[in-house]
N, C-alpha and C positions, 0 to 999 in steps of 0.2 A: 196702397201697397200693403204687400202682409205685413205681419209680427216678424219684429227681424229672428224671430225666435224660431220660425219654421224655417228659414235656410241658414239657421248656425249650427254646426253639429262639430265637437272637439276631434282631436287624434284618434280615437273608437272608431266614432262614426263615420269618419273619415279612411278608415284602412279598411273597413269594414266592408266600404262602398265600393273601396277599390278592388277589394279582395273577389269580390262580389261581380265586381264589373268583368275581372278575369275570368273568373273562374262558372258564374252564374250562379240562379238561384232559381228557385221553385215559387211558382206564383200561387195561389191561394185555390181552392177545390175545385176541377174544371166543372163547368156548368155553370159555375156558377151568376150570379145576374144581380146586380145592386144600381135602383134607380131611385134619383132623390130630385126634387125642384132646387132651387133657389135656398140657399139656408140648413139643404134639411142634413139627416145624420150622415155617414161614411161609414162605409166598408170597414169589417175589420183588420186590422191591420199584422202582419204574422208576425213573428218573432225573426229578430236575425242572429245570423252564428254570431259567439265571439269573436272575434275581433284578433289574430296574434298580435305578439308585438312585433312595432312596427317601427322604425324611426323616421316619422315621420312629424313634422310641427303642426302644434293646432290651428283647425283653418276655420274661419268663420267667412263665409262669403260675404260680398259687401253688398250693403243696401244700396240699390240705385232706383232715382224714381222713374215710374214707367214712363214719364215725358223724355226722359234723356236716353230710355232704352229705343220709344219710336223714331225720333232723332235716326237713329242706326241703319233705319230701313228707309226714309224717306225718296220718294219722286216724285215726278209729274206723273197722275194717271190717266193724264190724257196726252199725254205724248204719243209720237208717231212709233207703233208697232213694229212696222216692217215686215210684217207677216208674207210670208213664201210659202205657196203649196208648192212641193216639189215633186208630188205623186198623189195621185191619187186610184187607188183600187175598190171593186165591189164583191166582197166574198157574201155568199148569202143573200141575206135580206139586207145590208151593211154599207155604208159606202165610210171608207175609211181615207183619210188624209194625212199625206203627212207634211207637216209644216217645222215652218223654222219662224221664231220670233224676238223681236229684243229686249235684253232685262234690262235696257234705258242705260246701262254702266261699260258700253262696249261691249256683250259678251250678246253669243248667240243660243237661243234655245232649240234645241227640236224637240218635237211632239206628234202624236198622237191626236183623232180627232177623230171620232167612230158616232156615228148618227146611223137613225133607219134610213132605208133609199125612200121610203112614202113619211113624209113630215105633214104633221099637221098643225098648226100654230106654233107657239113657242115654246120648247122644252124645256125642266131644269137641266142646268149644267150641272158636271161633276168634275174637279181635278187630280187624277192620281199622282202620288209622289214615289216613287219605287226606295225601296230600300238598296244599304249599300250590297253590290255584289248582283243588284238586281237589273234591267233593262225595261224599255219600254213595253217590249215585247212579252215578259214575265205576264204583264196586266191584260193582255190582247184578249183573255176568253172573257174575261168578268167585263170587260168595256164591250164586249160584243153584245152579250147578253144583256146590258143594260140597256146599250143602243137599241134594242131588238122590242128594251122595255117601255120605251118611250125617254130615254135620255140621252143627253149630249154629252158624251164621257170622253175624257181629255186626258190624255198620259204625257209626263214630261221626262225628261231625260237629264239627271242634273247627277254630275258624277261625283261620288265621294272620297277626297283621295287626301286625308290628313296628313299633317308635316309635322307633328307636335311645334310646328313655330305659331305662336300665341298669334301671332301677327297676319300670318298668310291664311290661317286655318278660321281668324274672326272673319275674312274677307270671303272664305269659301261657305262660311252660312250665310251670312247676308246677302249675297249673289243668290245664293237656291232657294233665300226667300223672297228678296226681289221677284224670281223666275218664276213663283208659283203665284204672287200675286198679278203679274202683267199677266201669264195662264187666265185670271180671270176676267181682264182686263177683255182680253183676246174673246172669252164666252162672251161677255157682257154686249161686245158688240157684235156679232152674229145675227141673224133676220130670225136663226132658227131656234135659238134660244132668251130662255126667259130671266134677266138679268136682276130678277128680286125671289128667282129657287135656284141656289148658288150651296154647292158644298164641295167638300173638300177630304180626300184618303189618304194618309202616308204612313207607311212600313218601313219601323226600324229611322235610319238616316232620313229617309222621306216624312216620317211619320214628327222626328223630332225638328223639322220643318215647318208642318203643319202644325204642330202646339204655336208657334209663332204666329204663324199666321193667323190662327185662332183668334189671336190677342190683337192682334191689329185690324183686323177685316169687318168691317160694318155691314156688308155684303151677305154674311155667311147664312144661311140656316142649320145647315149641321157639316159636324167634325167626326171625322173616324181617326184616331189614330193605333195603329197596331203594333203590338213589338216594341213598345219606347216607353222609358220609364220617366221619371219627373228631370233629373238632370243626367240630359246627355251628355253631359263636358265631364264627368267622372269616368263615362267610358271612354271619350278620348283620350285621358288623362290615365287610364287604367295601364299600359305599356310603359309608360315613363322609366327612366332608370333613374332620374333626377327628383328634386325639390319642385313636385308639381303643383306649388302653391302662385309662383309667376303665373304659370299656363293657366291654373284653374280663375286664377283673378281675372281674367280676361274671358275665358271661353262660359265661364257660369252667367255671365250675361244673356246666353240663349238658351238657359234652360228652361224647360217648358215650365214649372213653376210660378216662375216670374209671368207669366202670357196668359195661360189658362184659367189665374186667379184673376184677370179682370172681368167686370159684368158683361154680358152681350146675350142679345137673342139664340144667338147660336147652339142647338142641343149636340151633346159632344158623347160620344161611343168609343170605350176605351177594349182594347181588345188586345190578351195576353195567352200564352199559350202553358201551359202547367209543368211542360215538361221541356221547357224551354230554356238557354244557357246566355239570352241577355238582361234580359231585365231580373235585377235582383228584387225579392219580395216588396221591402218596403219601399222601394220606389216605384213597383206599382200602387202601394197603396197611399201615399204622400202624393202621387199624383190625382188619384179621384178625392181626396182627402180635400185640397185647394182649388179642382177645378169647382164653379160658380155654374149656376146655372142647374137649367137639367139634365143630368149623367147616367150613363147606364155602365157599367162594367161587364164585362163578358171571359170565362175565363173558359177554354177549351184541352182537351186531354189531346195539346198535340207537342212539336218541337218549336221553335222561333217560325218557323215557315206560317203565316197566317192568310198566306195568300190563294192558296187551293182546294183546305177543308173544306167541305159542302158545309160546315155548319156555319164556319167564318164565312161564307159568303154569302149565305139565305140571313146567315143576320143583316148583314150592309145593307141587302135588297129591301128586306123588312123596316130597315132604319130609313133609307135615301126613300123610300115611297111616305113613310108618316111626316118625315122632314117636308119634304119637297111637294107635300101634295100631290102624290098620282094615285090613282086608283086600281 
């Protein structure tokens, strides 16, 4: 686990984060590209606005160790799926699916499921996680085009619909974590896919999904996340009219932080937009800061939207081809 000293930050840093989670911030020079192994330096880190006053108590997040955080997500992964194709259509060269699956806890998933119509062995899979406000449908050209590329690209549909209740809103991450790891569950056994080139994309709510998963998945080769900064639970916590120190004791459990910092094969691509209104600076940069492993950053001259720039998406392709081994 880290230094309890990278997730403790006083009343400052704390209104700061909030101020920040409202109102946004500006990410570091677009274009720009920070890759390191295992160990090596970080990005630098920008400076953040003052702070007003604020009446707010000082919060230190609590140390929890990563055994009692995987605890959270547990199931069988070999349980019975339930998978239903309920459609299936061919635009193109494409044959696209669409299914419903179970995250093991009562709840039903649909998805997305775009392959070429001529397969030839087994493909990597890929699973996208949509941001909030987003649909499955948002992802349809970049899963086509990768189908087209020789992958098996997977879009889930998991809705984000917070309560600020501490309680309801722990149970709606762990459910669309649950839902993207049986997602892989789902590739894993497939004829047409190859269940050891396995990655994983999510944007924004989807994306601060995927830092979870990151942390738990033995599976992965590579992590995209877009639009999401190191702790999500400040921007749910950013609306509060109350003492969001209850809510925050509960929901900073899934910050990506916590996930990202453990070791794994997995190479992780972080991708932020410059002129963007969710993620505040330093938590882009606190998050390459802790991610382990080897990292790229990517910083783009656009808004939160990461999903349609030609450049945010020739990087993905660039990235899922070196991860996943295609040619």
């Amino acid at each position: 686990m880290r230094r309890r000293g990278v997730l403790q930050f006083g009343v400052a840093g704390l209104a700061a984060m909030l101020v920040q989670g409202c109102t946004g911030g500006k990410t570091t020079a677009g274009g720009a590209t920070t890759t390191t192994g295992s160990g090596g330096a970080t990005s630098a880190a920008p400076s953040s606005p003052a702070a007003p006053p604020v009446a707010l108590p000082v919060y230190s997040p609590p140390t929890i160790p990563f055994a009692t955080l995987k605890k959270l997500y547990s199931y069988d992964q070999s349980s019975f799926l339930d998978a239903v194709l309920t459609n299936q259509t061919r635009p193109g060269a494409v044959i696209v699916e669409d299914v419903t699956f179970s995250d093991t806890r009562g709840g039903t998933i649909p998805a997305y499921v775009v392959t070429p119509q001529s397969v030839k062995g087994r493909m990597p899979g890929i699973v996208f996680a949509p941001g909030a406000g987003q649909t499955r449908d948002t992802w349809m050209p970049e899963l086509t085009a990768l189908a087209a590329a020789g992958f098996t690209a997977m879009v889930t549909g998991v809705d984000y619909k917070p309560t600020e209740n501490a309680a309801a809103d722990s149970t709606m991450v762990v459910n669309g974590v649950l839902a993207q790891r049986r997602a892989l569950d789902l590739l894993s056994r497939r004829d047409d896919t190859d269940p050891t080139r396995l990655a994983v994309v999510g944007h924004g709510w989807g994306g601060a999904l995927m830092e979870i998963v990151a942390g738990l998945e033995a599976r992965l080769s590579g992590v995209v996340v877009a639009d999401v900064g190191s702790r999500f639970s400040l921007s749910m916590a950013a609306s509060m009219k109350t003492d969001p120190k209850p809510y925050l004791d509960q929901l900073t459990r899934f910050d990506g932080v916590r996930y990202l910092s453990q070791a794994g094969k997995r190479q992780v691509l972080m991708q932020f937009g410059t002129k963007g209104q969710s993620v505040p600076p330093a938590q882009a940069a606190e998050l390459f800061t802790v991610t382990t492993g080897v990292k790229q950053r990517k910083d783009y001259d656009t808004s939160d939207d990461l999903v349609t720039p030609a450049a945010a998406v020739a990087d993905r392709l660039v990235f899922f081809k070196k991860v996943l081994k295609v040619k």
